[in-house]
C-alpha positions in Angstrom: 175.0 96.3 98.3 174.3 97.1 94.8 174.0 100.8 93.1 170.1 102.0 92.8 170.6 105.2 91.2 167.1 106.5 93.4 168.2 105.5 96.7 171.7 107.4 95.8 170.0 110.5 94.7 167.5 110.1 98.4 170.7 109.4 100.1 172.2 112.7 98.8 169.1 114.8 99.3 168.7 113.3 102.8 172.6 114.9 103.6 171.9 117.7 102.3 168.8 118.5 104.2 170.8 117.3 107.5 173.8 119.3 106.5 176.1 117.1 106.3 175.3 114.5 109.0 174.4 110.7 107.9 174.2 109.4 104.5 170.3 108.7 104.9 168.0 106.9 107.4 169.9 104.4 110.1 168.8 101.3 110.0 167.5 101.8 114.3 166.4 105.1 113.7 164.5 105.2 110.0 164.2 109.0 109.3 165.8 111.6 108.9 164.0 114.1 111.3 165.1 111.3 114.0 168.9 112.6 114.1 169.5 116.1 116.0 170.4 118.9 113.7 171.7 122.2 114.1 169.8 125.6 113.9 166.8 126.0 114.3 165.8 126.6 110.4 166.4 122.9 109.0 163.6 121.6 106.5 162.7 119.3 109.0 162.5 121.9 111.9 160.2 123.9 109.7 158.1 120.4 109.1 157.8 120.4 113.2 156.4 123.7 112.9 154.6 123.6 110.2 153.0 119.9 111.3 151.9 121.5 114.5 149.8 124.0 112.5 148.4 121.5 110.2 147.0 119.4 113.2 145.8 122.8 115.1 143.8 123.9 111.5 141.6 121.2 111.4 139.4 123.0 108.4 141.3 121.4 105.6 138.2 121.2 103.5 135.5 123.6 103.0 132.5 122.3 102.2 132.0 124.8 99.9 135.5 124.2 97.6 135.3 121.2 95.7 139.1 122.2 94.3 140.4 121.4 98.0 139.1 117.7 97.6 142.6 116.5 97.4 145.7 115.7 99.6 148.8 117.3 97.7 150.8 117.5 100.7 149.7 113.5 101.5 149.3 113.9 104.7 145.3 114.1 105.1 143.1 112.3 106.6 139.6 112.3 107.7 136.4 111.6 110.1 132.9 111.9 110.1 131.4 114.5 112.1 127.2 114.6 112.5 127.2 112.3 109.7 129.6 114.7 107.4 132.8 113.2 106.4 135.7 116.0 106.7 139.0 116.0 106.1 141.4 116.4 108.5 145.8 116.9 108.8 147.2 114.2 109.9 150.9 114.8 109.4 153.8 112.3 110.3 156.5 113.8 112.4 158.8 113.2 109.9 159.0 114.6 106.6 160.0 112.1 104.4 157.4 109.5 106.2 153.8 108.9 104.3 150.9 109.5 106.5 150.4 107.4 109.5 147.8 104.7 110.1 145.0 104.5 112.5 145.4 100.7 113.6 146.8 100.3 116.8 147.6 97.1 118.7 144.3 96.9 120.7 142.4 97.2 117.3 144.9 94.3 115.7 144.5 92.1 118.1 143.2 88.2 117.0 144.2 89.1 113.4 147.7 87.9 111.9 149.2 90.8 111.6 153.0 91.0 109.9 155.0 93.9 109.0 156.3 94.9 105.8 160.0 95.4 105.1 160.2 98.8 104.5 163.8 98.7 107.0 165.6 96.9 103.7 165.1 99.9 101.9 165.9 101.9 105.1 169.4 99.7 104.8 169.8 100.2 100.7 169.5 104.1 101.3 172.2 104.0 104.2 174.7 102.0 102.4 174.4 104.1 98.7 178.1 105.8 98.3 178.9 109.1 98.7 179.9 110.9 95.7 181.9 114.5 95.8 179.5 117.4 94.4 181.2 117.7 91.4 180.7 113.9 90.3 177.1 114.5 91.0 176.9 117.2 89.0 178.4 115.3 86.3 175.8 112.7 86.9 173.3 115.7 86.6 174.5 116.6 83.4 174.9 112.9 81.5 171.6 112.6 83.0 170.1 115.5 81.1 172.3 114.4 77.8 170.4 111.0 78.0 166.8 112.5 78.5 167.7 115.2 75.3 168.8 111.8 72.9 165.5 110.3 73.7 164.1 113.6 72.8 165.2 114.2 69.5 164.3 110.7 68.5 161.3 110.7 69.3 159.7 114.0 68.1 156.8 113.6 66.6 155.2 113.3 64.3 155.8 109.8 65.5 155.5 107.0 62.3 157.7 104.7 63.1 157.4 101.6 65.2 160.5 100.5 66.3 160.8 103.8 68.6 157.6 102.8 70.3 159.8 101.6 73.5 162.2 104.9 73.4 158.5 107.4 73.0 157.3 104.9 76.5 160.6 105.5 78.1 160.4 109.5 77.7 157.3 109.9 78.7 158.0 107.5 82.0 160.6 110.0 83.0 158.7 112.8 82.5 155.9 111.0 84.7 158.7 110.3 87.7 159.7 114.4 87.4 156.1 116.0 87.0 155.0 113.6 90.4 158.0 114.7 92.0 158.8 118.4 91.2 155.5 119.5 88.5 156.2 121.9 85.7 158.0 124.6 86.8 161.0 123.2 88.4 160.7 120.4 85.5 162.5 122.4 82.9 165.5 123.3 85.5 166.8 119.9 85.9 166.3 119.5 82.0 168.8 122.0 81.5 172.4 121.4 81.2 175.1 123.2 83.1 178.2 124.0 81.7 179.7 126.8 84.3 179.5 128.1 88.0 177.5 130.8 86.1 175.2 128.4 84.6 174.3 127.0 87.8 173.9 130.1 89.5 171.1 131.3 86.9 169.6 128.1 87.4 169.3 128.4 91.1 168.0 131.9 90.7 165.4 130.9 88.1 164.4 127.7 90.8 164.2 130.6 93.6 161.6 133.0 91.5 159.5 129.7 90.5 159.1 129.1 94.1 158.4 132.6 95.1 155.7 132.5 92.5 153.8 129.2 93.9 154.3 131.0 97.7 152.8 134.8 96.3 149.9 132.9 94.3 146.2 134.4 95.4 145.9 131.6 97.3 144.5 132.6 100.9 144.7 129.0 101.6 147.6 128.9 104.9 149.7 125.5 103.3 148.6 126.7 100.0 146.8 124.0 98.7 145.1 125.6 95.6 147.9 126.5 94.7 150.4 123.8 94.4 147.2 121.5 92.8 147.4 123.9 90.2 151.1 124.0 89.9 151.3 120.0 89.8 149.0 119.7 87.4 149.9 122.8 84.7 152.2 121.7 81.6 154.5 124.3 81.9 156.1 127.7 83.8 154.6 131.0 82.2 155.9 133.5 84.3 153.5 136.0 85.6 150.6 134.0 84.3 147.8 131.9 86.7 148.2 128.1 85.9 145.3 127.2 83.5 144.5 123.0 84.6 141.2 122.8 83.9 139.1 121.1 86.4 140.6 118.5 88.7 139.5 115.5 90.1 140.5 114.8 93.4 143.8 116.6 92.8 144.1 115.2 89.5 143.4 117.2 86.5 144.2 115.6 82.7 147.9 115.9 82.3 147.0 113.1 84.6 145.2 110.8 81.7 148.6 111.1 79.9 150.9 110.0 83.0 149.1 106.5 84.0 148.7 105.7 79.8 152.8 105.8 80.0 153.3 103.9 82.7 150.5 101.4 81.6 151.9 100.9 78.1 153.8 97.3 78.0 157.7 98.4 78.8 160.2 95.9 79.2 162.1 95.8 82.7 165.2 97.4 82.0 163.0 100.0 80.0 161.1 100.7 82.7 164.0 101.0 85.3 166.3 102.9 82.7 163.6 105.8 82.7 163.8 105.7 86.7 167.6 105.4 87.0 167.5 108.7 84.1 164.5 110.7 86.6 166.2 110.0 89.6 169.7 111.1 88.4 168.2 114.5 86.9 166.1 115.1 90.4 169.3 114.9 92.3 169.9 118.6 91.2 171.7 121.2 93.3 169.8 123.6 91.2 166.8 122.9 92.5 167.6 121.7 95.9 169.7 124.1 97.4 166.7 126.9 96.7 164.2 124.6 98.0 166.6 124.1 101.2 167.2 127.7 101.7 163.8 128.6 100.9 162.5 125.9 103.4 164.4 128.2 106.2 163.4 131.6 105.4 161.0 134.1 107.2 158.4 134.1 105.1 155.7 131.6 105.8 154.2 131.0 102.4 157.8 130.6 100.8 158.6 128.0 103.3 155.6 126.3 103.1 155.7 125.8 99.4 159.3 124.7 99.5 158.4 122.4 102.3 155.9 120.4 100.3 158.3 120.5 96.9 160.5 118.9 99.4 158.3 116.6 101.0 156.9 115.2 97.3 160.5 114.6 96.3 161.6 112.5 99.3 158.8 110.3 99.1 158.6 110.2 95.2 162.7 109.7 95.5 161.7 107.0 97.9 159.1 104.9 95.8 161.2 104.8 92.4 164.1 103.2 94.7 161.7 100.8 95.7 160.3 100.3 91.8 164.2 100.2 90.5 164.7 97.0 92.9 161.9 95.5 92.1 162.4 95.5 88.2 165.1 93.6 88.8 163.0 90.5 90.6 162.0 87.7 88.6 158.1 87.5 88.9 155.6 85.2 88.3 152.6 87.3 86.9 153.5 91.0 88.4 154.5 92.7 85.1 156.9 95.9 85.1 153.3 97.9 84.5 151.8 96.9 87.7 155.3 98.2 89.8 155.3 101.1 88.0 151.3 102.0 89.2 151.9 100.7 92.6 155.1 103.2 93.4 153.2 105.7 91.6 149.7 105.5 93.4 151.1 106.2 97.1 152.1 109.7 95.6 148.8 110.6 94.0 146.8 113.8 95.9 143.8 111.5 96.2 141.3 112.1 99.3 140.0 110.6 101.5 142.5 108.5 102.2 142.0 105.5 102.4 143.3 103.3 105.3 142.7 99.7 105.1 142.7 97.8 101.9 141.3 94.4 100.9 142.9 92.3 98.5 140.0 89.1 97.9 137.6 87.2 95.5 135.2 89.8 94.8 132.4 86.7 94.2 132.4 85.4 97.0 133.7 88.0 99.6 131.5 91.0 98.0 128.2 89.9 98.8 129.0 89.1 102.7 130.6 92.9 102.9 127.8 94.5 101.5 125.2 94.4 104.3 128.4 95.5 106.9 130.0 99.0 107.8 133.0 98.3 106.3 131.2 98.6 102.5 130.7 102.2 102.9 133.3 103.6 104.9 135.8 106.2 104.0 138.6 104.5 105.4 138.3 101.2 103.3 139.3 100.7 100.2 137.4 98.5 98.0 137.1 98.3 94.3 133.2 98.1 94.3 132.7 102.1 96.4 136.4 103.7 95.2 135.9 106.4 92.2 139.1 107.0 90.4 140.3 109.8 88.4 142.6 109.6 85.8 143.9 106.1 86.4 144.1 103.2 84.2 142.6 100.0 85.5 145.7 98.6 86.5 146.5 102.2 88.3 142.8 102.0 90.1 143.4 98.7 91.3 147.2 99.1 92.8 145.6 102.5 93.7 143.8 100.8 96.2 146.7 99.2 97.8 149.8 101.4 97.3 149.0 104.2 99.9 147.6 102.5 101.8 149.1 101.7 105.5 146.9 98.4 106.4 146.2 95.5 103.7 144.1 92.7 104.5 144.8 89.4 102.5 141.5 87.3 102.0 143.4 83.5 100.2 140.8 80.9 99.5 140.7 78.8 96.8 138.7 81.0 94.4 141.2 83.8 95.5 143.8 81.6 94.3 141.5 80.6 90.8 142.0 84.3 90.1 144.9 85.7 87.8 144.3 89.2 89.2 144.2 87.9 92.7 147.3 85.7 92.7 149.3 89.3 91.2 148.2 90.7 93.9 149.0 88.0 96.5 152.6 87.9 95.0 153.4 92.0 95.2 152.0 91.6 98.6 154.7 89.1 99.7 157.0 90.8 98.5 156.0 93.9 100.7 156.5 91.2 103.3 159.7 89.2 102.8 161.3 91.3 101.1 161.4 95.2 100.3 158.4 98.3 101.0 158.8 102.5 100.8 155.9 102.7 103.2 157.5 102.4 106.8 155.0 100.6 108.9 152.5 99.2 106.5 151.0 95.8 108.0 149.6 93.0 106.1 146.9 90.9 107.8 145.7 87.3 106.8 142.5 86.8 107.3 140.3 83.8 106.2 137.0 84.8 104.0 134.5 84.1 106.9 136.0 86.9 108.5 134.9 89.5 106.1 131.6 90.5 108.5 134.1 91.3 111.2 136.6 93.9 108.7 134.8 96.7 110.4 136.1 95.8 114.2 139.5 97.3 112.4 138.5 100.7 111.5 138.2 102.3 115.0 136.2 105.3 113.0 133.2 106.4 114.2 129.8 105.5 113.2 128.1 107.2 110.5 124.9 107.1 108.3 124.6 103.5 105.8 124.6 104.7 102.9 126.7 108.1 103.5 129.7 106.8 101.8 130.8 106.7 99.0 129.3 110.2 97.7 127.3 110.0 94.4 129.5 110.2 91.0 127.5 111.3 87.9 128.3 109.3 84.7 127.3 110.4 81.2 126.9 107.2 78.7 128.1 108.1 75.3 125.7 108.4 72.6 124.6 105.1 70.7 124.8 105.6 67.1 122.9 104.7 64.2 125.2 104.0 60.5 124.7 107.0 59.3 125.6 108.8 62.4 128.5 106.9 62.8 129.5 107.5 59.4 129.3 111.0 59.3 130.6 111.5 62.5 133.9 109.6 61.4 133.9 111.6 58.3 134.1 114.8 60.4 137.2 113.6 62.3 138.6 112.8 59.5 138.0 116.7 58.2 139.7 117.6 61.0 142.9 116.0 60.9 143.0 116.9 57.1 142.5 120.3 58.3 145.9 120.1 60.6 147.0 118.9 57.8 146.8 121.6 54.9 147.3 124.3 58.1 143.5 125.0 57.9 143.2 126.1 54.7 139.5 125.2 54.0 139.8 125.7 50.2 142.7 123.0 50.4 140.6 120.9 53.3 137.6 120.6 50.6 139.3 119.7 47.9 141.3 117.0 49.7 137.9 115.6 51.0 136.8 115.4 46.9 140.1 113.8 46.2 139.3 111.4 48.7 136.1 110.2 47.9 137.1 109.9 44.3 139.1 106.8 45.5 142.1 109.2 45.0 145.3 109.8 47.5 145.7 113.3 48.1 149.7 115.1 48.2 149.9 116.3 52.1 151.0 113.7 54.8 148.9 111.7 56.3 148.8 112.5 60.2 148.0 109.3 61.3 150.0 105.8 61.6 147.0 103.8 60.5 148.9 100.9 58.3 146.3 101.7 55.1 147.4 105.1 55.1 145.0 107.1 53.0 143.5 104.4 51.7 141.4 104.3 55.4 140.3 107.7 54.7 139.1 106.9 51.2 136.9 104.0 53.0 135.8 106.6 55.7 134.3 109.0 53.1 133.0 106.3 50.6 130.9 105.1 53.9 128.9 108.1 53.6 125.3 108.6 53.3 124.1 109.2 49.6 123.5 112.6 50.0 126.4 113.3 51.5 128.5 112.1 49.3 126.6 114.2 46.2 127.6 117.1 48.0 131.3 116.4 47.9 130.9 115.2 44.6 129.3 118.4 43.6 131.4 120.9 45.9 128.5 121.7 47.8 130.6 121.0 51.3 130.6 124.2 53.4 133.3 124.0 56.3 132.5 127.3 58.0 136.0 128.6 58.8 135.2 129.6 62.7 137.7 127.7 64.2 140.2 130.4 65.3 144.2 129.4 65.9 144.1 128.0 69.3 141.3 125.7 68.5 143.9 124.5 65.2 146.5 124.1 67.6 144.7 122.2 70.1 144.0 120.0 66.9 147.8 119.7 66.2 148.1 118.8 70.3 145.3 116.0 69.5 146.5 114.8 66.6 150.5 114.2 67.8 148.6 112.3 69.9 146.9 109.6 68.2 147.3 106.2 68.9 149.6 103.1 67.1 146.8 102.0 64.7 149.1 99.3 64.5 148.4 97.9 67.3 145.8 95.3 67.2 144.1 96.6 71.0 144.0 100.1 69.6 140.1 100.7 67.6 140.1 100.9 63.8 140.3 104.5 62.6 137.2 105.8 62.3 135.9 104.6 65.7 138.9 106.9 67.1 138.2 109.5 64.8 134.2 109.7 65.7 134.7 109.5 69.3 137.6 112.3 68.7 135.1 114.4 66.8 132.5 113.8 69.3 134.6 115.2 72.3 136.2 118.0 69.8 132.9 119.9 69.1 130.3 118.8 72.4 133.2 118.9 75.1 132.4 122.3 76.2 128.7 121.7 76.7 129.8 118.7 78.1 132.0 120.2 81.0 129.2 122.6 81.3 126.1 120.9 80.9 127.1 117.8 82.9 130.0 119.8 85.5 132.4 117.0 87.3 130.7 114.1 85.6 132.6 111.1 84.1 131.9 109.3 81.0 130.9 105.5 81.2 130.2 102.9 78.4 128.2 100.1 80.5 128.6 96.8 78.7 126.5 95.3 81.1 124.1 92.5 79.0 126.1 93.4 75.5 127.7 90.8 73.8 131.5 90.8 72.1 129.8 90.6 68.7 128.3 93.4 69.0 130.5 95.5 71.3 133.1 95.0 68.2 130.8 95.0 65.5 128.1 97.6 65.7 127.5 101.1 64.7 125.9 101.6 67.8 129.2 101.4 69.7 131.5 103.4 67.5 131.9 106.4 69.8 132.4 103.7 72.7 135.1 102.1 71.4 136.5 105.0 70.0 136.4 106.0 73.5 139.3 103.8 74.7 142.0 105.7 72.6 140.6 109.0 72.2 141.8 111.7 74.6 139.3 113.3 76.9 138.6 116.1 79.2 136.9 113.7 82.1 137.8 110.1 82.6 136.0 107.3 80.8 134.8 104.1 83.0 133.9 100.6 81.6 131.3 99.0 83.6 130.6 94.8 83.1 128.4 92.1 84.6 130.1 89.5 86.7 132.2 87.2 84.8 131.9 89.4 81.6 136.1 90.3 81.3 135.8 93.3 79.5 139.2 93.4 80.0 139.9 90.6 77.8 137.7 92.4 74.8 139.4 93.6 71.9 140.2 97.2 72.8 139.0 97.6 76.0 142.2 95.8 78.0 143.2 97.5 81.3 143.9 101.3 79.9 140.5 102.6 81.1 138.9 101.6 85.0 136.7 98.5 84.5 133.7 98.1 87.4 132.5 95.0 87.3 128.2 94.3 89.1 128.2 91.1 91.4 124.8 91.8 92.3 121.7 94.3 92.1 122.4 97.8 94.1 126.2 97.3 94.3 126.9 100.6 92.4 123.9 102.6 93.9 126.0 105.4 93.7 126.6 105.7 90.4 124.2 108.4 88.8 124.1 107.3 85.1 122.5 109.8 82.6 122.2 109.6 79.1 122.3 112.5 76.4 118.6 114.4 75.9 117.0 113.3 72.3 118.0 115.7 69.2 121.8 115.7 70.9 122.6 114.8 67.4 120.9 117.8 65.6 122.5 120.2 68.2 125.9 118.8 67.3 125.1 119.0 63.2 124.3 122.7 64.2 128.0 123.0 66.2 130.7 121.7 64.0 130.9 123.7 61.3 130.5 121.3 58.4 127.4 121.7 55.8 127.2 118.9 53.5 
């Protein structure tokens, strides 16, 4: 059997945490807590014990703690008690097994139910060589050589094209290692090792990083607060509190930036380079051996946070073996982006978890569900009630399949009419005939008449209609008039200028003159728009009348209150910007007004309008003028920018946002059938004079 680089690094971790038994999983006895080990302190001994508790603390989520509405350790599930849905542990005995299913043979029975083949990967694991230590560490270290070339090609500021593919393959490996490990054992297995002593400091530094997830505040008992936080910080500050900001269902917005890499169009061998080079770097004795030995010791909160590092890598180690076989299939219509979002979704935190998922024609199947219990319930997952988080569309849709252990398969000839649906259909043979990570996933064929009778497969209990899903809040952006929008892109424009001459406002103004005049100013220009400055001259000439006598006259005030974090948060922003280049990125000054917008109202946003989403609901607008007016600058400026809260798109039925200029699949798309379907969407809108209250924030007076 061939080399996959992620099922060698799994078969070596799996060893390890057996001391020394069998190479991985046997192909009659798929994991390894299956095999006897000695002592009584093994990771997967601990798990036992730890599992045991889990299922005795049925309390996993206060009502009161909106930060706990996540499954880090993925191993939750939930019911509904007096019409309250809770969650609950539902740990598998193993610890390198997802979460178990509900569905049992009585509730199967009269569907045509098959299983997936998750034994093949089971067998690929087994049969992976064994390798001394010191090759491995090797291995390590060419590993860490190859991720440190992509580095220094691709610092930015980031100009030039042709590295496009090597800036998507960095990023993609940092995705694999911040799912798998977060930010503070991250920069371990990006550092070389030359010597035993080397190693040894490594191992040491791994063992405080641990201690200081386990001897967080957290009075939470499998420290769930904690590790959310610790997944979703950028980076180890020793004796400092993460900072994440708010999440969303375990996600905060380092997310945003991991599903836009794994999105972005990557050729195959790309895509599975940046895997092989994540899974080579994970396989790190620096790391592991603390997380082992930490897994065994007598403190309770130390084990418990090496248990779940632990249990994350296994199954993320698990996944990316499956995604590095599958890149090497010839496919149809699945594209390397929708393998990369479907290993990558089983290993989100998201709760509830979902447990049945429906892959059909949503025009014909939606509007028989909608009248039955299986619309609303928790444990279905179905495009039309499922709020994402950070994902792209193509990470909410495979979302809804990836982690979840029963899929239901509606064909028909409008399924099969259906580009989407026929991508689907294909990934979900696969699953079948050929290779899964999730052991005992089940696909069902089922005929669309069959749709009223979905419910008969939950085995949950009843609850309220109409309980499920929970209301979601969504803020439409503001509509603009010309001179609004002008002004607005003006302003972004200030700031990048201002990142630019390192906030020197004297400089910033004259700069802006300069501009105006038609002239090119002498600083770098931060973005990679193709007209360069020229753009910016365009942006300013666009200015109201007035405006544009103040510049001329040097009446522009910029009131120098931004202090240095605020400049550097700039800088972060402005690395950041999109290929202008690229025709599905928005022209310049729509990304520059909606970046303005979110720079100087995002705080009141997150205040004013706490754990609500933004949405730009195309429903009943035409192309034309979705790419054409004022109105929408800030909207389509809105599918590039960078943003606190995720952004929805919401359409009519047959409307294909998807295929508008812009809009493609980088931001969830929701898409009406018929009157009431998104009930639970809240959607406001900003109060009148919003505009006059920003004037008043952002510092500029011209």
């Amino acid at each position: 059997m061939p080399l996959n680089e992620s099922a060698l690094s799994l078969a070596w971790l799996l060893r390890a945490l057996t001391q020394g038994e069998s190479t991985g999983p046997s192909h009659q006895s798929p994991g390894f807590g299956q095999r006897s080990t000695e002592g009584a302190d093994t990771p997967q001994h601990r798990w036992h014990a730890l599992s045991t508790a889990m299922r005795e603390h049925q309390n996993a989520l206060p009502d009161k703690d909106a930060e706990l509405d996540s499954d880090i350790w993925l191993c939750k599930s939930q019911t509904v008690t007096d019409g309250i849905l809770r969650a609950i542990w539902r740990p598998p005995d193993n610890l390198d097994d997802f979460a178990p299913g509900p569905l049992g043979q009585a509730t199967s029975a009269g569907w045509d139910v098959r299983p997936t083949q998750s034994a093949r990967l089971d067998a690929l694991i087994a049969d992976q060589p064994s390798f001394p230590d010191e090759m491995l560490l090797v291995r390590c270290n060419k590993a860490v050589a190859s991720y440190m070339r992509l580095y220094e090609a691709t610092t930015p500021p980031l100009v030039q094209p042709e590295l496009k593919s090597l800036i998507i393959m960095i990023n993609q490996i940092l995705a694999w290692l911040n799912i798998a490990i977060g930010a503070y054992l991250r920069g371990i297995v990006l550092t070389p090792f030359r010597t035993p002593q080397d190693l040894e400091t490594l191992t040491s530094m791994a063992e405080l990083r641990i201690a200081a997830v386990a001897g967080s505040g957290d009075d939470d008992p499998f420290l769930q607060t904690s590790l959310v936080g610790m997944y979703n910080t950028t980076r180890f500050q020793p004796d400092q509190p993460s900072s994440t900001g708010p999440t969303h269902s375990g996600q905060g917005e380092v997310w945003r930036e991991r599903w836009g890499w794994l999105t972005q169009d990557a050729a195959p061998e790309d895509a599975r380079t940046a895997i092989i080079i994540a899974a080579q770097l994970l396989a790190n004795v620096a790391i592991v051996s603390p997380l082992i030995k930490t897994a065994g010791t007598a403190s309770q909160r130390d084990s418990t946070a090496a248990l779940c590092y632990l249990r994350r890598l296994l199954l993320t180690l698990r996944a990316m073996a499956w995604a590095e076989e599958a890149l090497q299939v010839e496919w149809r219509l699945v594209r390397p982006a929708d393998l990369l979002c479907f290993a990558y979704s089983a290993l989100r935190p998201n709760w509830p978890r979902r447990m049945i998922a429906l892959s059909h024609r949503s025009s014909t199947v939606k509007p028989r569900l909608f009248s039955t219990p299986f619309w609303d319930s928790p444990f279905a997952a179905l495009d039309a009630t499922y709020a994402p988080q950070w994902e792209t569309n193509i990470g909410m849709i495979w979302g809804l399949f990836a982690p979840t252990p029963t899929i239901v398969r509606m064909p028909s000839p409008p399924y099969r009419e259906s580009e989407w649906c026929q991508r689907e259909s294909e990934l979900l043979d696969y699953l079948v005939n050929r290779c899964d990570f999730m052991r005992n996933r089940r696909l069902i064929d089922a005929s669309e008449s069959d749709a009223t009778n979905l419910s008969s497969l939950l085995n949950e209990p009843r609850h309220e209609p109409g309980s499920w899903p929970r209301p979601v809040r969504l803020l439409h952006f503001p509509l603009l008039s010309a001179a609004e929008a002008a002004l607005m892109s003006a302003a972004g424009a200030v700031r990048l200028i201002s990142v630019a001459a390192a906030g020197r406002t004297n400089v910033v103004a004259q700069v802006i003159r300069t501009l105006w005049q038609g002239s090119h100013p002498d600083l770098p220009c931060l973005t990679n728009n193709v007209g360069g400055w020229r753009d910016y001259v365009d942006i300013f000439r666009a200015l109201p009348s007035s405006t544009a006598q103040a510049i001329d006259d040097g009446r522009l005030i910029i009131d120098d209150h931004w202090d240095f974090a605020d400049r550097l948060r700039f800088l972060e922003l402005a690395k950041n910007l999109p290929d202008f280049g690229d025709p599905r990125v928005p022209a310049l000054r729509d990304h520059l007004a909606a970046f303005e917008w979110m720079l100087v109202e995002e705080e009141a946003l997150l205040r004013d309008y706490a754990y609500a989403n933004l949405v730009v609901d195309c429903r009943h607008v035409s192309r034309e003028h979705w790419e054409r007016s004022a109105a929408y600058t800030i909207g389509r400026g809105l599918t590039s920018t960078a943003t606190r809260v995720p952004v929805w798109f919401l359409q009519s039925a047959n409307e294909r946002v998807d295929q508008w200029t812009m809009v493609g699949d980088y931001r969830p798309i929701f898409t009406e059938h018929f009157e009431g379907q998104f009930s639970w969407m809240n959607i406001v809108s900003l109060p009148e004079g919003w505009f006059e209250r920003y004037s008043e924030r952002n510092g500029l007076r011209w």
